[in-house]
C-alpha positions in Angstrom: -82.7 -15.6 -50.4 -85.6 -16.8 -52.2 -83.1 -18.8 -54.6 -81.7 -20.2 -51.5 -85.7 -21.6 -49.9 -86.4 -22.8 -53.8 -83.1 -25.0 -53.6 -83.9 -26.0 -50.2 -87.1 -26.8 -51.2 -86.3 -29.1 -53.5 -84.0 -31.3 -51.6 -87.3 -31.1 -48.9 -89.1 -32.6 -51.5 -87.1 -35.1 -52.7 -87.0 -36.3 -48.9 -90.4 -36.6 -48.7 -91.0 -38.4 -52.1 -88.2 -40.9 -51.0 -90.2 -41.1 -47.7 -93.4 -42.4 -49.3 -91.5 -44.2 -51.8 -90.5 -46.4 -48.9 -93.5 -46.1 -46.9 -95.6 -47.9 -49.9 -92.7 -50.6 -50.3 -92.8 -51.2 -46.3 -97.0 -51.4 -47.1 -96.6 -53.8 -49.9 -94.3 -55.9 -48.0 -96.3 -56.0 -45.0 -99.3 -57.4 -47.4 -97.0 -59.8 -48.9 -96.2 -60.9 -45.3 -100.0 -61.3 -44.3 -100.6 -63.3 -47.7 -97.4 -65.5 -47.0 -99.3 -66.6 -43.7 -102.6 -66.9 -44.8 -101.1 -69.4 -47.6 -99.6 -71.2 -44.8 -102.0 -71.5 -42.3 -104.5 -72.8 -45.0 -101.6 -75.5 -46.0 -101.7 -76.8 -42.8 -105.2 -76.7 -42.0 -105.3 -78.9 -45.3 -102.9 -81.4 -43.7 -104.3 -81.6 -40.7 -108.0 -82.5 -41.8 -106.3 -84.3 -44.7 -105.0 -86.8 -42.1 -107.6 -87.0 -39.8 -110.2 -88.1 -42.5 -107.2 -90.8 -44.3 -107.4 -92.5 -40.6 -111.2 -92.8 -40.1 -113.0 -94.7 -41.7 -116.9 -96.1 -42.3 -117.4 -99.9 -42.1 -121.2 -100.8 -43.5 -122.7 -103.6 -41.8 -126.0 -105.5 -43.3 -127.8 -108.7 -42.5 -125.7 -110.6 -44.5 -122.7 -109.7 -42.0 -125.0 -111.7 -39.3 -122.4 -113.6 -36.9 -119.0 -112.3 -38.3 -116.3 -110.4 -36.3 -115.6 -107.0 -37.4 -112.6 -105.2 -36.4 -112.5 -101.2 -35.7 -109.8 -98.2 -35.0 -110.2 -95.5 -32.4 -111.8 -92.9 -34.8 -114.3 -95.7 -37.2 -117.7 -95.7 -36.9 -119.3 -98.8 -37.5 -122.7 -97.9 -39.3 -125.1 -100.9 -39.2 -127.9 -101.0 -42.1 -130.9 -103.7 -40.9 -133.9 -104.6 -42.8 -137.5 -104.1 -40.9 -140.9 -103.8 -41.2 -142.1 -100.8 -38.9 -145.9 -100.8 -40.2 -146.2 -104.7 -38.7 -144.7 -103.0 -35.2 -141.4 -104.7 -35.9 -138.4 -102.7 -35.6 -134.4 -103.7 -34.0 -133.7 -102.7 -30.9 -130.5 -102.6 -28.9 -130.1 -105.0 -26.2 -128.7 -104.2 -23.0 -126.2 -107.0 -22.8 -124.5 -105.1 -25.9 -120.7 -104.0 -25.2 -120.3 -100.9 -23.6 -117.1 -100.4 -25.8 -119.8 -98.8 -28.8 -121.5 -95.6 -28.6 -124.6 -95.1 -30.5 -123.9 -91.3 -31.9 -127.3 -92.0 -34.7 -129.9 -93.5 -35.5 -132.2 -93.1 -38.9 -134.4 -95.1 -41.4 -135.2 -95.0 -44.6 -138.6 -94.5 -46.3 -139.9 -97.0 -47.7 -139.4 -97.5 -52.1 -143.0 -98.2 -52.8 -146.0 -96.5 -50.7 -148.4 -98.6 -49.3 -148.5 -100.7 -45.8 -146.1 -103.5 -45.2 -143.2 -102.0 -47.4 -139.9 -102.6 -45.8 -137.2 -100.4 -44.7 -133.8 -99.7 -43.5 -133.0 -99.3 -40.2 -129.7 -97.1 -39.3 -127.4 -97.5 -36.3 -124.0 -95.3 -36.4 -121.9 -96.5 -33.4 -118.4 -95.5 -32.2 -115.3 -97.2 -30.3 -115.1 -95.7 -27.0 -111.8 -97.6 -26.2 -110.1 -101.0 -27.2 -111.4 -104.2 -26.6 -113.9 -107.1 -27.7 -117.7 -107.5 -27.0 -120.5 -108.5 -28.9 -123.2 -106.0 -30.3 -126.9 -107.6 -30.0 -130.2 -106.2 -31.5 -133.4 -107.9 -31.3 -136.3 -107.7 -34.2 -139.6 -107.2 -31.9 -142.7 -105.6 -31.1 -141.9 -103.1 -28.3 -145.3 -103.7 -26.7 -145.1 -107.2 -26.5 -143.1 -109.4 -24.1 -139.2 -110.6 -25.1 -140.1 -113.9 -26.7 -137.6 -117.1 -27.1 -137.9 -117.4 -31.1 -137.8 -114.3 -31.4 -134.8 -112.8 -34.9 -132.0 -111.6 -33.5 -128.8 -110.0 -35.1 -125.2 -110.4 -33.8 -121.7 -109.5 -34.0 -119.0 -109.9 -32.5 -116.4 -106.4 -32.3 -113.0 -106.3 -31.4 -111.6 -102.6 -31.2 -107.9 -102.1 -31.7 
């Protein structure tokens, strides 16, 4: 008899090693499955914001662009960069008869290269397309306290958004 439980031990045993023999290959392959989609989800991710920063794009504006027409996607931001004076109480300001079709989303300046009073600067204006069309964008260089003046510097451009 006990010949009999040794033998049947045995095969018991061999059973049960087979068992976990394939319960670590089903493991491993269950990893390899959750690796496999990782890979791929990070793949597309890539694609994805691959092709949504190939589309937009930055178009730097200065004084020197004063007048021209500059043309704009849905997605651009047109980043305007205008020299001031900010310690003589001058600075550009939006006007109101500016298109509707741009939406300021930031505005910054720059500190001045040299210290001391009457150093310029660089005024910032980061605007987006809100939908297609043409308009102008108009800023006027004055002193916020003081009345809107006939001479006073102004800074235009004309925007057509595709």
């Amino acid at each position: 008899m006990y010949v009999l439980e040794c033998a049947g031990n045995k095969r018991g045993m061999r059973s049960l090693v087979r068992g976990k023999k394939i319960g670590i290959m089903l493991a491993r392959l269950a990893h390899r499955v959750v690796f496999v989609r990782w890979i791929l989800l990070l793949a597309v991710l890539a694609v994805v914001c691959h092709s949504q920063t190939a589309t937009t794009a930055t178009k730097v504006i200065t004084d020197a662009d004063k007048g021209s027409e500059v043309h704009l996607k849905a997605g651009d931001v047109l980043e305007l960069r205008l020299k001031s004076n900010p310690s003589t109480g001058f600075m550009w300001y939006i006007q109101s008869k500016s298109t509707p079709l741009l939406k300021l989303v930031h505005q910054s300046q720059t500190e001045a290269t040299e210290p001391g009073m009457g150093r310029p600067i660089l005024q910032i204006f980061a605007f987006e397309p809100r939908r297609s069309g043409e308009g102008g964008l108009l800023l006027h260089y004055v002193r916020s306290w003081e009345p809107p003046a006939t001479d006073e510097e102004q800074f235009q451009i004309h925007v057509v958004i595709e």
